[in-house]
C-alpha positions as CSV (number, residue, x, y, z in Angstrom):
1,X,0.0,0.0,0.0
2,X,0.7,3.2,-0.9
3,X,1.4,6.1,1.8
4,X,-1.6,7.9,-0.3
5,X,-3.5,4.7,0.1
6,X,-3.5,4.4,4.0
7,X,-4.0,8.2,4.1
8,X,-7.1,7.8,2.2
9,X,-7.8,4.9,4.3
10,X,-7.7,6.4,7.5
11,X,-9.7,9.5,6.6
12,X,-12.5,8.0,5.3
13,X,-12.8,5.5,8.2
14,X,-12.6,8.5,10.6
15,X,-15.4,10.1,8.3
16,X,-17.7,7.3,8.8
17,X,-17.2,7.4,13.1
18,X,-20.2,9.7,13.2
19,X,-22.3,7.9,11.4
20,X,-21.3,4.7,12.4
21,X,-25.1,3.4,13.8
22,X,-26.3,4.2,10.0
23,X,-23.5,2.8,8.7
24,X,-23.4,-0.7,10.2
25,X,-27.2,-0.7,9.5
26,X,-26.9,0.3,6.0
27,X,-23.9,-2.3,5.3
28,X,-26.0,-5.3,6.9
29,X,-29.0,-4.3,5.2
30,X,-27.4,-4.6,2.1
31,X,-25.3,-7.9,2.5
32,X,-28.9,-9.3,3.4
33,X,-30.4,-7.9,0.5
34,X,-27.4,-9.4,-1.7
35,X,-27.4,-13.1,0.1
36,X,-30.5,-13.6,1.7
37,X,-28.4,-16.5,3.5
38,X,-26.0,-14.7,5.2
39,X,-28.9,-13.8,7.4
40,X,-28.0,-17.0,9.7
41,X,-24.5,-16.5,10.5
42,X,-25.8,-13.2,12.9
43,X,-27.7,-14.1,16.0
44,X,-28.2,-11.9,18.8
45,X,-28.0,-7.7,19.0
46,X,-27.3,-6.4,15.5
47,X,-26.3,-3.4,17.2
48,X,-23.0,-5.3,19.2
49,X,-22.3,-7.3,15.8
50,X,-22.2,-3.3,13.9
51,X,-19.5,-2.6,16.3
52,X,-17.8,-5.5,16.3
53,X,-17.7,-5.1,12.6
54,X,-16.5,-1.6,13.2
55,X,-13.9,-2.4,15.3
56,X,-12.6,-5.4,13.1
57,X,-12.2,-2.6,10.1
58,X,-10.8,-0.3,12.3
59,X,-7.5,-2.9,13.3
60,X,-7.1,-3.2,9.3
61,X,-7.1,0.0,8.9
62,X,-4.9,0.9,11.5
63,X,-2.8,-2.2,10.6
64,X,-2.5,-1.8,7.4
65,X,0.9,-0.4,7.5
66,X,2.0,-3.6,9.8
67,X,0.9,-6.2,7.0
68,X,3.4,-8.9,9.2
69,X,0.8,-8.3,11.7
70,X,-2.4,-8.2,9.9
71,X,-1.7,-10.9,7.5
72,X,-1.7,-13.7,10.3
73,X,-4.4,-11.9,12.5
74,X,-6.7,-12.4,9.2
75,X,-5.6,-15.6,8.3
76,X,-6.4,-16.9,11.9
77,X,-10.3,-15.0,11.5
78,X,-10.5,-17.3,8.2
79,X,-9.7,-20.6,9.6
80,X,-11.9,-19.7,12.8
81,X,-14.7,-18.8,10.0
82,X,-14.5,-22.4,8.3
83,X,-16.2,-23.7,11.7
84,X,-18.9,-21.4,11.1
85,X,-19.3,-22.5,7.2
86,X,-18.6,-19.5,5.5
87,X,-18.2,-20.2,1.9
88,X,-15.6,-18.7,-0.5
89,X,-18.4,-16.7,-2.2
90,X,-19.5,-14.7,0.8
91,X,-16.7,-13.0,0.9
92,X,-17.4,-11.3,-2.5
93,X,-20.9,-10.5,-1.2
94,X,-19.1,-8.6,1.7
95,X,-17.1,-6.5,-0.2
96,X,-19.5,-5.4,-2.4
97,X,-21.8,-4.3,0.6
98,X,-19.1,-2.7,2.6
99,X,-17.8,-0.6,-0.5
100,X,-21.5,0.1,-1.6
101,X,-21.8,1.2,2.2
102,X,-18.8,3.3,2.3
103,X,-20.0,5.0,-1.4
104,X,-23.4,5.8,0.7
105,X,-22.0,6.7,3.8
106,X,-19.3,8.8,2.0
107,X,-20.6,10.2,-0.5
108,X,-18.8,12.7,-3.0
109,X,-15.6,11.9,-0.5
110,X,-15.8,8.4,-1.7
111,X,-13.5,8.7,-5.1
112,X,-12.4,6.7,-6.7
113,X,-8.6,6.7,-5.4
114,X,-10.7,6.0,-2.2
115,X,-12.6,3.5,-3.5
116,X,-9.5,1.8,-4.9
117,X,-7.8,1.6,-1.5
118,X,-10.4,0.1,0.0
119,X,-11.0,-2.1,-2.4
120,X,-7.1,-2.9,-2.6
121,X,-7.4,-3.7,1.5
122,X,-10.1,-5.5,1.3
123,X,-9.5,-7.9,-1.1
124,X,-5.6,-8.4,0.2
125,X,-7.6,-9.4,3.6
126,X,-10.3,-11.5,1.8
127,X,-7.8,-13.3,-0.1
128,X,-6.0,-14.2,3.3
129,X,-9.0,-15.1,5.0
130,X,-10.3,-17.3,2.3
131,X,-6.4,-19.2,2.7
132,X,-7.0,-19.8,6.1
133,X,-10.3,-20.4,5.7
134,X,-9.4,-23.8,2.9
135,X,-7.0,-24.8,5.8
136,X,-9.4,-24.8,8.3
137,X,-12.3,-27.0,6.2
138,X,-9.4,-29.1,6.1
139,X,-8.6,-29.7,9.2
140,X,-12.5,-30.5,9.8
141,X,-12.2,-32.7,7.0
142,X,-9.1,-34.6,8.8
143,X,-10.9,-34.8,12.5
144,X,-14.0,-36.1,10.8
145,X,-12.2,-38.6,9.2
């Protein structure tokens, strides 16, 4: 990543603190709307899982500049996601609602140089996820066995 990159990063995620509530609600109302299915990974306060969410962008953002930390930190999320089933294919969906989110939430500030950094991050973090997601489904795969 660029130095321009994280700086674009780290503004626009500081832009969307105030309207973080609206956000969260706008980002999981879309995923939904993209893969009705997606609905049953979230039990409980959808409130808690926004933050959560919120926070979880906010260490990549932050760590973004420290990829030898980031990179294992989302590998490890991946293979802990393969217990909950996640597919490959959802991760797509997720991108495309959180930069759809970010374009609402952002508006005009959402250019495209942002749009490419974001998309740039999350995709490098996808990408690890879905690794360590495989090895996880395979480790299932082994204890089943």
């Amino acid at each position: 990543m660029t130095t321009d990159e994280i700086s674009l990063l780290k503004s626009s995620f500081q832009k969307i603190g105030p309207i973080a509530e609206q956000a969260t609600g706008l980002f999981y109302a879309r995923l939904f709307e993209l893969d009705p299915t997606l609905r049953d990974f979230f039990h409980g306060d959808m409130a808690e899982q926004g933050s959560k969410l919120l926070r979880m962008i906010g260490l990549a953002v932050n760590g973004v500049e420290r990829l030898d930390r980031l990179v294992p930190a989302a590998r490890q999320l991946g293979l802990r996601q393969a217990s909950y089933h996640v597919k490959e294919k959802h991760y797509d969906t997720i991108g495309e609602a959180l930069l759809w989110t970010l374009a609402k939430g952002l508006g005009a500030d959402f250019t495209q140089e942002t749009r490419a950094a974001w998309g740039k991050t999350y995709w490098l973090l996808a990408e690890t996820m879905r690794a360590g997601a495989r090895d996880g489904a395979a480790n299932l795969r082994r204890a089943a066995a």
